[in-house]
N, C-alpha and C positions, 0 to 999 in steps of 0.2 A: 359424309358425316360419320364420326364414330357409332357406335353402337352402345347401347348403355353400358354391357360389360367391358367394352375397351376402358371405359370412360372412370368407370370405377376401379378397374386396375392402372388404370393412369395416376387416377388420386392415391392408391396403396400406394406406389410406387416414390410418390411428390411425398406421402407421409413417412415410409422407411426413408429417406433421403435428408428428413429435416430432422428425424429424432439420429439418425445416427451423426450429424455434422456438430448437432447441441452434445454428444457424447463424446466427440472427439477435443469442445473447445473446454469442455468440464473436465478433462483428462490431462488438460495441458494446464488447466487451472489449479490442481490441485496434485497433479503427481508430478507436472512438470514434464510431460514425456506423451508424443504422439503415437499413436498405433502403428503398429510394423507396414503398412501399406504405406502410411506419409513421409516414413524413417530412409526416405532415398537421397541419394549425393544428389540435388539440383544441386547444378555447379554455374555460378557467373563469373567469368574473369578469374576463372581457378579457386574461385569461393566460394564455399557450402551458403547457400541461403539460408536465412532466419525463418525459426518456426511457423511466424505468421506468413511469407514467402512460399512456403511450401505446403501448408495447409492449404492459401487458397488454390494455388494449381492441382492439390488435388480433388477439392471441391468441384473447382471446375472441370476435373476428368470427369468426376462422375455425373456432373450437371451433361455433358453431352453421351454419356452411356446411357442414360434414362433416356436421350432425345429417340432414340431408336434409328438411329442415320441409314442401319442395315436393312430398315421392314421397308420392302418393294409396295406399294399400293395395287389393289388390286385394278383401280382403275385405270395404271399404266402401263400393266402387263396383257401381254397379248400372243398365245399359242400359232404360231404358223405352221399349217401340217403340207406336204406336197400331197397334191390332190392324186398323184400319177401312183402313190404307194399306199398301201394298206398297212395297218399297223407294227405285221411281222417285219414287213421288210425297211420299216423306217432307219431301225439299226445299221441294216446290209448298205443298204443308201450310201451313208456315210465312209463305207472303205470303197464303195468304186472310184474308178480314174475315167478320168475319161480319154479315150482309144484317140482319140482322133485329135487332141489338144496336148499330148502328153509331152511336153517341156519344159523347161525351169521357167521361163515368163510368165506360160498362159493357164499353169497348172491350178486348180481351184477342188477343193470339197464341193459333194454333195449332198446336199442337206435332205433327210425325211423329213423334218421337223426343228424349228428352233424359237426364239423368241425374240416378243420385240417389247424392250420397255421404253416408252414414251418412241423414241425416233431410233433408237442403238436396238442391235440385234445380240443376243445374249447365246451361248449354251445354257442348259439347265435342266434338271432332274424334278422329276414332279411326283407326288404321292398323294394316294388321296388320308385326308386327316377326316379323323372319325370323331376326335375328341379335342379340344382347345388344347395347347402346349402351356406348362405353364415354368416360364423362364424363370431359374434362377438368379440371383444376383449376378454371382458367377457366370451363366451362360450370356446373361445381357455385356457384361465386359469384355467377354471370349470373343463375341457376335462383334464389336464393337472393333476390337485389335483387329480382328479380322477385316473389317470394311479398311482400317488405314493403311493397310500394305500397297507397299508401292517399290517395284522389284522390274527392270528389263525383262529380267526371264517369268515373269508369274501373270497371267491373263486377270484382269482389275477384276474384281471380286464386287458385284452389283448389290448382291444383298441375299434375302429372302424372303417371300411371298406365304404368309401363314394366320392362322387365326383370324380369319374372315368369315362374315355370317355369313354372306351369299355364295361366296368361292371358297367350299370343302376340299382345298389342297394346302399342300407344302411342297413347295416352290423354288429348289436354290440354284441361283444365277450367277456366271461369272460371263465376261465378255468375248463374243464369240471371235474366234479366229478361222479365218478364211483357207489355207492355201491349200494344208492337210496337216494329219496327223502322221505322227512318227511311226507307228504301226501302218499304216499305207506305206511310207517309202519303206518298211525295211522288207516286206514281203512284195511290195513289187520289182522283179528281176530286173524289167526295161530299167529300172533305174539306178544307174552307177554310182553306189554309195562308196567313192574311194574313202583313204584316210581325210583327206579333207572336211567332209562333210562328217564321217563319222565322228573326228575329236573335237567338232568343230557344235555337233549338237549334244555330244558329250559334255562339254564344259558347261554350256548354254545350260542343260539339264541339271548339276550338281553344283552350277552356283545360285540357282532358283531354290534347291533343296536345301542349301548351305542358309542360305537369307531367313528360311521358314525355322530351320533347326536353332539356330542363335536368336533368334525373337520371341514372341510372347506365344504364337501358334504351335512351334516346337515339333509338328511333327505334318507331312501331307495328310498318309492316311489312305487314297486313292492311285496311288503311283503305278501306273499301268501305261504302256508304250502308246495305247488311246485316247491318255489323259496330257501326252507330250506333245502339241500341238505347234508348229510352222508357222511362221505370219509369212508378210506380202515382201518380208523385208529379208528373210530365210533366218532369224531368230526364234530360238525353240522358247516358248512360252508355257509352265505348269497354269494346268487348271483343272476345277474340281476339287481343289485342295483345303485342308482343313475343316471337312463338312462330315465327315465319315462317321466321326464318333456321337454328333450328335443326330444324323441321323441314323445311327443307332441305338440310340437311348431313347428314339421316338417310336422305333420296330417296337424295341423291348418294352414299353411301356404299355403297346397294341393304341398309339394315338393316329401310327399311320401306318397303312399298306399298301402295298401297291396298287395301283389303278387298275379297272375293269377290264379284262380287252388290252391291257398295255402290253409291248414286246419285252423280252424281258433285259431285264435292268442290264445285265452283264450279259457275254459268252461266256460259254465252261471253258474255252481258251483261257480268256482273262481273269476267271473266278480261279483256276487252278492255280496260277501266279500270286496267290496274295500269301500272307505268309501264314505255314501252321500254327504257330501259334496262335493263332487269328481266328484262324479257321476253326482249330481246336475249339474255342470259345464258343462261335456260332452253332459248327454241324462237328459234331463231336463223331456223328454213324458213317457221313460223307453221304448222307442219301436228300438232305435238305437242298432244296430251289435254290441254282447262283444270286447270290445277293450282295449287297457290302458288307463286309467287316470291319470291325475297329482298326484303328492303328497305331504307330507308333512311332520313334527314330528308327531304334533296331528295327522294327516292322519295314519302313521305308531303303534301308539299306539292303534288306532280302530284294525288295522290288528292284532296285538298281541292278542286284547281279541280271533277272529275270530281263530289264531291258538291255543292257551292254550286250548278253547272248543274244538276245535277237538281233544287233545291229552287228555284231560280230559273224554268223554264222545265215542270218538272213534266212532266218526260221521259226518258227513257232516254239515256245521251247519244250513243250510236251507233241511237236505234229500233227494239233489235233485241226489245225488250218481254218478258224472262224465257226466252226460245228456249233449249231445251236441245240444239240440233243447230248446225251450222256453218254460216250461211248465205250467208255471202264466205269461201271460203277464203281469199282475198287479204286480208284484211281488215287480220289480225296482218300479215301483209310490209309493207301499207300504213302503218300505224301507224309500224310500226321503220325501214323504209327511206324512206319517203317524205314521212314529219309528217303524218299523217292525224289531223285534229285533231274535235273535233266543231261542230256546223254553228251559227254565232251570226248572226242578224240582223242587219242592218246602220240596222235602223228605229231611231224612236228609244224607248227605254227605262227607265223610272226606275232601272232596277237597273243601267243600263251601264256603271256602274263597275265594280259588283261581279262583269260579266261580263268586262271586260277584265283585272282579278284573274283570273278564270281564265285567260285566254287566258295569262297572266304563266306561272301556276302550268305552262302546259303547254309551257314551254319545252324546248325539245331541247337547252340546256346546263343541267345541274342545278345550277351553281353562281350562275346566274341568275334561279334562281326565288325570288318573296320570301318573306320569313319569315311567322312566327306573328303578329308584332307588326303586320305590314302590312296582312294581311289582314283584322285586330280592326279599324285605324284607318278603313279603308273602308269596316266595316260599320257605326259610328260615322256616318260620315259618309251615306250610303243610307238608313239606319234612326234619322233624328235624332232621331224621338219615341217611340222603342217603348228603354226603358230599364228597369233593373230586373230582377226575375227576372221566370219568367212567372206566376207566383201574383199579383204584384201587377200584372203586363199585362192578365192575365183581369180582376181585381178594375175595373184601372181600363178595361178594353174591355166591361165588362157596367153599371157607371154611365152612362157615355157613351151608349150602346145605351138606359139604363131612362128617359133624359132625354127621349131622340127618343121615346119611344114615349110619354109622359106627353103627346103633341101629339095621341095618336093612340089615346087611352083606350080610347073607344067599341069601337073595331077591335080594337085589341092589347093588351087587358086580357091578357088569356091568355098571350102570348106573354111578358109583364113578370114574370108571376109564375112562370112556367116558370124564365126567366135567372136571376130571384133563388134559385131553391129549386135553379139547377143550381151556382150558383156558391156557396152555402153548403152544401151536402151536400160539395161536394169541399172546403171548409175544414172543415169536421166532420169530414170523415174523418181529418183530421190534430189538432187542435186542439176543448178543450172548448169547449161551447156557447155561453159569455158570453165565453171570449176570442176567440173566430172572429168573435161579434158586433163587439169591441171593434175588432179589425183592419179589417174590413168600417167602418167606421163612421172608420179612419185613429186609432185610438189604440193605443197602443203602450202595453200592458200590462206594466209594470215588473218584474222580480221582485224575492221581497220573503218575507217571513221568516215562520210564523203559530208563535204561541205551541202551541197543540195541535192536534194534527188525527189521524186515524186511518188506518192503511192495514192492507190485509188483502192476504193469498197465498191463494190454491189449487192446490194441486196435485196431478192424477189419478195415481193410483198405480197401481202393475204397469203402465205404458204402454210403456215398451219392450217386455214380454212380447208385451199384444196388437198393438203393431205387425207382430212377428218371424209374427204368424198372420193377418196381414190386409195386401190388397195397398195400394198407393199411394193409390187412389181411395177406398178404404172405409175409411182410417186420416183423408186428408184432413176426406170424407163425418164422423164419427167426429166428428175438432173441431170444423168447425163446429158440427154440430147441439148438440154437447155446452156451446159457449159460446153458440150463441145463445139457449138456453134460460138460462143464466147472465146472459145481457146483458138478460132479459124482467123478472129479478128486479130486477137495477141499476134500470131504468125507473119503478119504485116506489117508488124511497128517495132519498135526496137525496145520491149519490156521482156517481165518475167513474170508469169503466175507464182505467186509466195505459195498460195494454198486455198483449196477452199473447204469452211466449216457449217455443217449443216446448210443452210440457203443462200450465206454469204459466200463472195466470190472477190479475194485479195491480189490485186495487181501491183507489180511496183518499174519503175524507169528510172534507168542512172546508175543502178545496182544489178550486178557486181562490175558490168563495167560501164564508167563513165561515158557521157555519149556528146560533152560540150555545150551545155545547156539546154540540149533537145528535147528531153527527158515532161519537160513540163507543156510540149508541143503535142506530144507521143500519148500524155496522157490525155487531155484535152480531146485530140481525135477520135482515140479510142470509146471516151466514153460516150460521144455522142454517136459512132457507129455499134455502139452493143445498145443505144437508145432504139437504133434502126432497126437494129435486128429484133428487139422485144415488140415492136409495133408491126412484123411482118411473121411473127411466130406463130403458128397453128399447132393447136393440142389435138391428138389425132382423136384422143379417147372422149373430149370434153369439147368439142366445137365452140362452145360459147365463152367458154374463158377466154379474157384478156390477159395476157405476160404483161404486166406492169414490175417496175425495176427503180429503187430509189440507190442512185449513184453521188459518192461525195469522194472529194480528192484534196490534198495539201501537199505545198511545195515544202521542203524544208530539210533541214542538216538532221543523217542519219547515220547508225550503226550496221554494222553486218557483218555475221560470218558463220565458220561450219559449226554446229552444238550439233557433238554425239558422235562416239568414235565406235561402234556396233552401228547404229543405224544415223548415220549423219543425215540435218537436213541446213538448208542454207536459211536463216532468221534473220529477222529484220527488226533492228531497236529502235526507242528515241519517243520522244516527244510527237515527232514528225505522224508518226503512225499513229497512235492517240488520238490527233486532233484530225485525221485522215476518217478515222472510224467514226467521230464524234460528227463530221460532217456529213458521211452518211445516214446513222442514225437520225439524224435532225431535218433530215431530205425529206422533201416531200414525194411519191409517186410521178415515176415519168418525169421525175426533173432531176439538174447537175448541180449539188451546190459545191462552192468554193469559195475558199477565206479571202479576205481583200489583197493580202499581199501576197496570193494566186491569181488573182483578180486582174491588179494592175499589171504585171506582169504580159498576161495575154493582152489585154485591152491594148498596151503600149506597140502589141506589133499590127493591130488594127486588121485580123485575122479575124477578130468573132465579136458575136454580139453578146452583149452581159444583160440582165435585167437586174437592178439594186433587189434584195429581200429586204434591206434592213439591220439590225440587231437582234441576234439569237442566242438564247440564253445556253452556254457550253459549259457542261459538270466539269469546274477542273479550271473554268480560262473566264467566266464571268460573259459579259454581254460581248458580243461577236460581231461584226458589220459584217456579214457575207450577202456572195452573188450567187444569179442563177445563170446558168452558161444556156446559150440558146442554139446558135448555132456556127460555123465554122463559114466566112462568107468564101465561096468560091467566085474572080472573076469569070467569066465566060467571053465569048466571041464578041457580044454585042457589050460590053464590060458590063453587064450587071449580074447580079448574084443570081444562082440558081435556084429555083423552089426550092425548099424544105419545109419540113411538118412547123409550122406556127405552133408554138410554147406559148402558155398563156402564163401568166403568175398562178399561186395556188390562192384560193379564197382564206379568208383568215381562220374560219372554221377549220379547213383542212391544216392550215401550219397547226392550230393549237391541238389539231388529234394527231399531230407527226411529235408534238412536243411532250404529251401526253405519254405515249405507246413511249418515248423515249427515254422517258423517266421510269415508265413501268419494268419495261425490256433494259437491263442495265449493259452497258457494252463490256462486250469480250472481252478479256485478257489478251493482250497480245504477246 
């Protein structure tokens, strides 16, 4: 429940909203002419829209900047601290490797600390608030652009967590990224950052920067080699970004400070990197606590020289190497008063252009530092053969690699077969088998249409319950084990796992390669052996829980192919899937449903027993006649069928609370 002051600034907010719309139609009434915000080229078919056209779209901007899309609820945010650390070292946490995993596959962050809103794990900054914030117009539309960014290279922007009676913080959350950050690889040695990787997280880096600088956000703000974060997929992702200046205007106002006991916000490493003119603003003496600073474009283009040096030279650019204490108090004065720049060779260098870019970048007039565009054309020019993303830098830096070693058989047997099994395990994990071969091999897998094919859902029911009683690790704990027994049964049939989201578990047969109408045999088996398995499952933490599992599946003409040439995955279109999901959803517990002309189908090879449902009411397809699949009858020795678990039908109560939760819970997007 709101609190009364929400409640009431809810209504200020409904009331500016209604006198300024009756202002803008009184404006058009009488002067004939709408205020500079309305005054925009919406363009249809090359045609500027009519006044009343573009008023209401921007009525309707502002109707969802008031909805507050940005404000996290407190009651779906949730602090997860590692028990193993104490607050100082939560920071430190974060840049270890771990010794004993250290590879490109198995390489992972360690977390002191992160967040979890509702089921997704977040990064995020928290402060404690003393005082209510009270948003401008302007910052509610700022907060608002901000939530709609949607960028390859930028980590999704969650929201923020603020003005709450019972939770005294401020909150800002973008979506965590797992593998590490840019700062970890560039100071660790074990790891061989050629040109590849380096122009390869370079681009990654500055066309995240480039998307923010041409939009409504216009500037990071936070750009620090800490904030350049790696996914699972080796795509550099910006995050933290666009959050700098407001919360600085919340320091400035004394609405927030930092937390009790909290480690501190920055290193002086990272603090030293921001730009002076920044700094200037802040700690003008150089003796003030590292913190954030404002930012800017030009501000962002200093920070770019500050990480290209580090990935160039694979060093700190002041050496102060992660020090959480002051080791020049002069340092910051040096910086702002004096150009204390960081120290470049004067030897010669392949990369010397791209360190004279920096030197650019760190100009003491900001209106002389270059752009986005300058920086890409230099790396162009340094890095003239490392093109591409880096999926096909790897693919073609581990050929090149399997050629030299074919000289050197006798020796390097081992080592060849290692590159290949390391460089197709990380296309596997994106892409099915024959088409990771086909890429691998330089062909380019078409997409393309199949007359029938089969897809099945699973979905663990009561999962939100047993989440709300089991913590993070033991929910995590929990899926896995729960799909990788699921993924043991796929290993035996001739399908493919599409994907799984949150509790759902996506199967498909027939795709990508045709299997001669087998496809709807394959699925049939399977999901009556992941039936088995959920009836033979033991929760180790929860003895008493039952794995219940509601499974639906449909035969039918589909689409398919690769979407996404940075991080490709194989998708699945059509109708077919639709009513695949819709069959799930409308499943009862411990049972298989499927449409009739699934139905018939199996019934006709007199392989399985069906039990009629009936008529089901399907969002999209009106009333339904589906089946319940029971079981797969095997002959035996003496010809009769083998025991199996007796299926009962579900009571009518249970279908109308599967029909119910159905219409509540609206199905996925596919």
């Amino acid at each position: 429940m709101l609190g009364l002051r929400d409640m009431l600034y809810t209504l200020k907010q409904d009331i500016v909203y209604c006198l300024q719309f009756s202002w803008y139609a009184i404006l058009f009434l009488f002067a004939k002419k709408l205020p500079r915000e309305c005054q925009k080229d919406f363009l249809v078919d090359d045609k500027p829209l009519d006044w009343y056209s573009r008023l209401k779209l921007y009525v309707r901007h502002k109707m969802n900047v008031y909805k507050l899309t940005w404000k996290v609820s407190k009651d779906t945010l949730k602090i997860i601290v590692n028990k193993n650390a104490d607050a100082k070292m939560q920071r430190e946490l974060e840049n270890r490797t771990n010794k004993d995993e250290n590879t490109l596959i198995s390489r992972r962050r360690v977390f002191g600390s992160y967040a979890l809103v509702g089921t997704q794990r977040a990064e995020y900054l928290q402060f404690k608030q003393d005082k209510k914030l009270s948003l401008s117009e302007a910052t509610l539309d700022y907060l608002y652009s901000l939530k709609q960014l949607q960028n390859d290279n930028l980590a999704k922007f969650f929201g923020i967590q603020c003005n709450d009676d019972n939770m005294p913080t401020l909150t800002v959350l973008h979506t965590l990224v797992e593998r590490g950050t840019l700062e970890e690889f560039c100071l660790d040695r074990d790891f061989e950052m050629n040109e590849t990787f380096k122009s390869a997280f370079m681009r990654d880096m500055l066309k995240g920067l480039n998307y923010l600088h041409k939009g409504p956000i216009a500037h990071h703000g936070f750009l620090q080699a800490s904030t350049c974060l790696i996914d699972i997929n080796w795509v550099l992702k910006l995050t933290l970004y666009g959050v700098s200046n407001f919360i600085c205007d919340a320091f400035d106002s004394t609405n927030v400070k930092l937390l009790d006991h909290a480690a501190p916000m920055i290193s002086y490493p990272q603090y030293v990197c921001f730009p002076p003119e920044h700094l200037k603003e802040y700690d003008p003496t150089g003796k003030l606590p590292p913190r954030i600073v404002r930012g800017s474009q030009k501000g962002d283009m200093y920070c770019v020289g500050m990480i290209l040096y580090m990935m160039i030279e694979r060093e700190d650019p002041f050496m102060l190497i992660h020090s959480l204490e002051r080791p020049n108090p002069n340092l910051v004065k040096d910086i702002i008063d004096n150009g204390k720049m960081p120290r470049v060779a004067d030897e010669h260098n392949p990369e010397a252009k791209l360190l004279q870019k920096c030197q650019e970048c760190w100009n003491r007039i900001p209106e002389e530092r270059p752009d986005v565009r300058k920086i890409l054309e230099t790396i162009a020019i340094v890095y003239p053969l490392a093109k591409g993303n880096l999926v096909d830098q790897m693919m073609k830096m581990n050929e090149k690699y399997a050629a030299e070693l074919e000289e050197q058989v006798s020796i390097r047997t081992q080592d060849l077969a290692l590159a290949q099994v390391a460089t197709m395990k990380l296309l596997n994990e994106m892409l099915p088998a024959a088409v990771a071969e086909d890429l691998k091999n330089g062909i380019v897998r078409e997409p393309r249409s199949y007359e029938s094919a089969t897809v099945m859902f699973v979905q663990i029911c009561e999962f939100n319950a047993l989440m709300k009683k089991s913590t993070p690790n033991q929910t995590i704990m929990f899926l896995n084990d729960v799909f990788d027994q699921f993924d043991n049964v796929i290993k035996n049939h001739d399908a493919y796992k599409v994907e799984t989201t949150g509790e759902t578990y996506m199967v498909a047969s027939g795709v990508p390669e045709e299997n001669e109408g087998r496809h709807v045999y394959e699925i049939a088996e399977m999901s009556l052996e992941i039936r088995e398995v959920s009836y033979r499952y033991k929760l180790s933490y929860n003895p008493s829980y039952v794995l219940r599992v509601r499974i639906g599946f449909h035969m039918g003409p589909i689409a398919a192919g690769v979407i996404g040439i940075r991080s490709p995955r194989y998708c699945l279109f059509g109708d077919t899937v639709n009513f695949a999901s819709r069959m799930q959803s409308n499943s009862a517990p411990n049972q298989i449903q499927t449409s009739e002309i699934t139905a018939n189908l199996l019934m006709a090879s007199k392989m399985y027993t069906f039990k009629k449902r009936g008529y089901v009411h399907v969002k999209g397809k009106g009333d339904v006649k589906c089946f319940w699949l029971n079981q797969h009858v095997h002959e035996g020795e003496n010809g009769e069928p083998p025991l199996t678990h007796s299926i009962q039908g579900p009571s009518t109560s249970e279908i109308r609370g599967v029909e119910e939760t159905a219409i509540m819970h609206p199905l996925r997007k596919v």
